[in-house]
N, C-alpha and C positions, 0 to 999 in steps of 0.2 A: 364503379365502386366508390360510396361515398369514405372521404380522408380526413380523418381529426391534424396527421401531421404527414406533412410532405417536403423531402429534401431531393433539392438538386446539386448533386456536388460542391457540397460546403465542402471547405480546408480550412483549418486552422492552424497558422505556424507559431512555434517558439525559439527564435534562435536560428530560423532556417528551416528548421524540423515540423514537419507536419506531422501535428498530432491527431488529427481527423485529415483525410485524405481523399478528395474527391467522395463523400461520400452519400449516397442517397436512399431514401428507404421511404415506404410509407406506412403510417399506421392507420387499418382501419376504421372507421367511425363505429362506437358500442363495443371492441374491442379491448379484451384485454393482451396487451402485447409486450411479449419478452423483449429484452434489450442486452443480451448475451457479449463477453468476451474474455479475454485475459486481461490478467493485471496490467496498465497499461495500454489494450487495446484502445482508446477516447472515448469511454464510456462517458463519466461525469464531465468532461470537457464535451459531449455534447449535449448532456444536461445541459448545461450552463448558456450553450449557443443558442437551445431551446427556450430558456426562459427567458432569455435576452440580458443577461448577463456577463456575455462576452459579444463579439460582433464575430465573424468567420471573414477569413480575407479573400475567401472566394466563396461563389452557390451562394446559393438563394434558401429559402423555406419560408412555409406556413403551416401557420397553426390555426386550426380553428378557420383555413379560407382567409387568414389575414398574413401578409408580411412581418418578417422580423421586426420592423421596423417600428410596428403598432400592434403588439401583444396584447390582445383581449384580458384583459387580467382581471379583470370581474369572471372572466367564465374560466380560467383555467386554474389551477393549484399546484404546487409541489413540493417535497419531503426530502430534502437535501439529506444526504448518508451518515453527515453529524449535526443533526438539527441539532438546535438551543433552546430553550424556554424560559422564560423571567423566571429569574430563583424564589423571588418575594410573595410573588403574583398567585394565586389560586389557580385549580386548572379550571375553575367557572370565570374568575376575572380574564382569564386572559382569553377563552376564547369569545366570550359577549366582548371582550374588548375589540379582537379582531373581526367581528363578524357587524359589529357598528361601523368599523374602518369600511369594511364592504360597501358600506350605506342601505344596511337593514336598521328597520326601526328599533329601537330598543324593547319592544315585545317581542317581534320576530326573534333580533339576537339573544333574549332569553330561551324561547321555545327549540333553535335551532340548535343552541348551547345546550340544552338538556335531550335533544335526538341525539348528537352525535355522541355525547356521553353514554350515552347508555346502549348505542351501535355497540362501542367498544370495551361495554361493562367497567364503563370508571363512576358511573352515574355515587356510588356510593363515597369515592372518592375526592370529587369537586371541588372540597375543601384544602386539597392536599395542596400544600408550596411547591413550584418548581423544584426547587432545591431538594425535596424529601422524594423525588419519582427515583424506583428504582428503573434499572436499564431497562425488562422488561413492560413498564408501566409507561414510562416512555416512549417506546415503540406505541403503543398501542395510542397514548395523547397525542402524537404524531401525526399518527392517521386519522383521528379524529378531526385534527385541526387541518389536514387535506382535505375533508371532504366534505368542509364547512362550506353551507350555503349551494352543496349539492352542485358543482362548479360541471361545467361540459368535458374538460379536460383534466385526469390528476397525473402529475411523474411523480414514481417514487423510487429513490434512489437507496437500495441495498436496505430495504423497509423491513425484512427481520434478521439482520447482522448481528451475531452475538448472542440469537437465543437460542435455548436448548427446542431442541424437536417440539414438545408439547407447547411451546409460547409460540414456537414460530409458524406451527398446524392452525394455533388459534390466529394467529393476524391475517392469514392465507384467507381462512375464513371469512373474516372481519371484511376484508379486500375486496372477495368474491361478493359477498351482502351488499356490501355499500354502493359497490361499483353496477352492480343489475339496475337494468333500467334507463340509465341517465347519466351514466360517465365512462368517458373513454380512460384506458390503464394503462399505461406505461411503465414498465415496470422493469429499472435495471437490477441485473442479480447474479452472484457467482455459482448459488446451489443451484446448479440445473433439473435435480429433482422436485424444485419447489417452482417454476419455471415450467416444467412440465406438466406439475396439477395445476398450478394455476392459470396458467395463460392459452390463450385459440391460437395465436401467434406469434411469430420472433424474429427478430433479424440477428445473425451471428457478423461481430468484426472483428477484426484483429489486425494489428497494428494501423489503426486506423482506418480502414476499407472495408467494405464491405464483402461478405463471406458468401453471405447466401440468405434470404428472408423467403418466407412461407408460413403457413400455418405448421401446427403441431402435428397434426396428423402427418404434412409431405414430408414436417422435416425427419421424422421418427421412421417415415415408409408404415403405418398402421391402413395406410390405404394403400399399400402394394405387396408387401409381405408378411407374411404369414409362418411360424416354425408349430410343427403337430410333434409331438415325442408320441411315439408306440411303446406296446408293452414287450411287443416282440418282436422281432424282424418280419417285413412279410413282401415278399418278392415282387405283387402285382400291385403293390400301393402306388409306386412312383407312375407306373403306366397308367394305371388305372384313375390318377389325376390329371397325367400331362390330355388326357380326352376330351376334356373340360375346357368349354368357349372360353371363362374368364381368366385360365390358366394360362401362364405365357411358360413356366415354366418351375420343374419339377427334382431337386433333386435329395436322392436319400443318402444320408453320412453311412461315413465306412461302415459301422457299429451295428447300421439299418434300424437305429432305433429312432432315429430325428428326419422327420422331412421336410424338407424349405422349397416354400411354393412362392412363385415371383406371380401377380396379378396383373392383369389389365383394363382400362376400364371398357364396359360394355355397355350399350346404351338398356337405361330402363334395368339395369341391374346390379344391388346395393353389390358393397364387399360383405357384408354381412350374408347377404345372400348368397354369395360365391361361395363364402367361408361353408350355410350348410351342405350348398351342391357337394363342396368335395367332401366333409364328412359323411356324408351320402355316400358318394361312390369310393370312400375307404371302407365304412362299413359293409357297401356290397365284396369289396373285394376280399372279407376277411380279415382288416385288420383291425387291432385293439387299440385303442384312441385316448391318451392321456390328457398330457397340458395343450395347452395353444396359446402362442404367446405373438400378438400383432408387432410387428416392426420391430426398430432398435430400439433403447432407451436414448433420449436427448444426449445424454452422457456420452455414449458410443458415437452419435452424429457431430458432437462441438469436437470430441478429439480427434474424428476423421476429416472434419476441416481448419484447425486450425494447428 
């Protein structure tokens, strides 16, 4: 598996205290990937290790195949939790500003200044001063100015903190678009719902160590379990699934109206496929087939580990 970021048990102390703890994780290359935990957990303190803005007093890392030490920062980006913006500045001077610092031409960082505007629908606004962005507009200049010059790497840190649902669907959005193709995501965040739509991957830590990292699917179980609700109770459904090669196991609530089937993997056989085997052989068996609902929600898995 190729790795955009690889740690070997960095530690960071303060005072004694380690705030990251032995910790290691990797993030896949074209991935977008969660970066979960509690308040506290060294979240943005390992931002910060990452972009080489702090050093760790133990482990190692790379980014991008390079050492902490020599940060590619032509190819990588990041959106600190309380970005800042010149107040004076336009949102077109400052990012052709930034995007000449890059060492694009001055025609590039026009053209490249008017893509990313218009990724994130401020194209209209360009002219606006730092100082007049509201918190939502913000966010969204933010990511803009991440994903300037289409960098290999972005971290963004708590990238829609503060917005209502409908602004922060729209920058998930924005996220997913930009990010297709030609950038890896890292992505720390507290709504685990947004975490969920957004991201293939995650690492969960908590009080500095690591918890548990996988994809979204293992961590949720959408590729091992499976919950069917009936309409009615019906005696031969539990049997008449546990029959089933992919089926490890099969059980129906008191009520007999919910069955929860644990899966296995089988070679040469999706879950999606298992999933119609056994509506198959609920149907043979008679019974009436309502929701079906794959795994836990991320929510249910971050508070059963941490």
């Amino acid at each position: 598996m190729n790795v955009a970021i690889r740690t070997e048990g960095i530690t960071k102390r303060y005072n004694g205290r380690a705030v990251v703890d032995r910790l290691s994780f990797q993030v896949p290359t074209g991935s977008i990937y969660g970066f979960l935990g509690p308040n506290g957990a060294g979240k943005t303190t390992t931002f910060a290790i990452l972009c080489g803005f702090l050093r760790p007093n133990e482990g190692s890392a790379e980014v991008l195949g390079r050492p902490l030490t020599d940060i590619p920062r032509g190819r990588m980006a990041a959106l600190p939790q309380d970005a800042r913006f010149h107040p004076e500045r336009t949102l077109e001077d400052s990012l052709r500003f930034m995007a000449e610092l890059q060492g694009l031409s001055r025609d590039k960082a026009r053209s490249e200044t008017d893509r990313v505007l218009a990724a994130v629908e401020l194209s209209d606004s360009k002219k606006v001063r730092g100082k007049a962005l509201s918190h939502g507009m913000g966010k969204r200049f933010g990511i803009a100015q991440a994903f300037l010059g289409t960098p290999e790497l972005v971290l963004l840190d708590e990238p829609t903190e503060g917005l209502d649902p409908r602004n922060a669907h729209t920058v998930r959005q924005m996220i997913r678009a930009m990010a297709a193709g030609h950038s890896t995501v890292l992505v720390s965040s507290h709504n685990l719902a947004e975490v969920e739509d957004l991201c293939d991957h995650a690492a969960i830590i908590d009080h500095g160590r690591l918890v548990t990292q996988a994809s979204i699917a293992e961590l949720t179980g959408q590729d091992r379990q499976v919950l069917i609700s009936l309409a009615s109770p019906c005696d031969a459904a539990a049997a008449a699934v546990r029959a089933l090669e992919a089926v490890v196991s099969a059980t129906l609530s008191t009520d007999g109206l919910t069955l929860t089937i644990a899966f296995k993997a089988v070679p040469g056989k999706s879950i999606d496929q298992a999933i119609s085997e056994t509506l198959a052989a609920l149907l043979k068996a008679g019974a009436t087939v309502g929701n079906i609902t794959r795994g836990h929600s991320l929510e249910e898995r971050f508070l059963q580990l941490t």
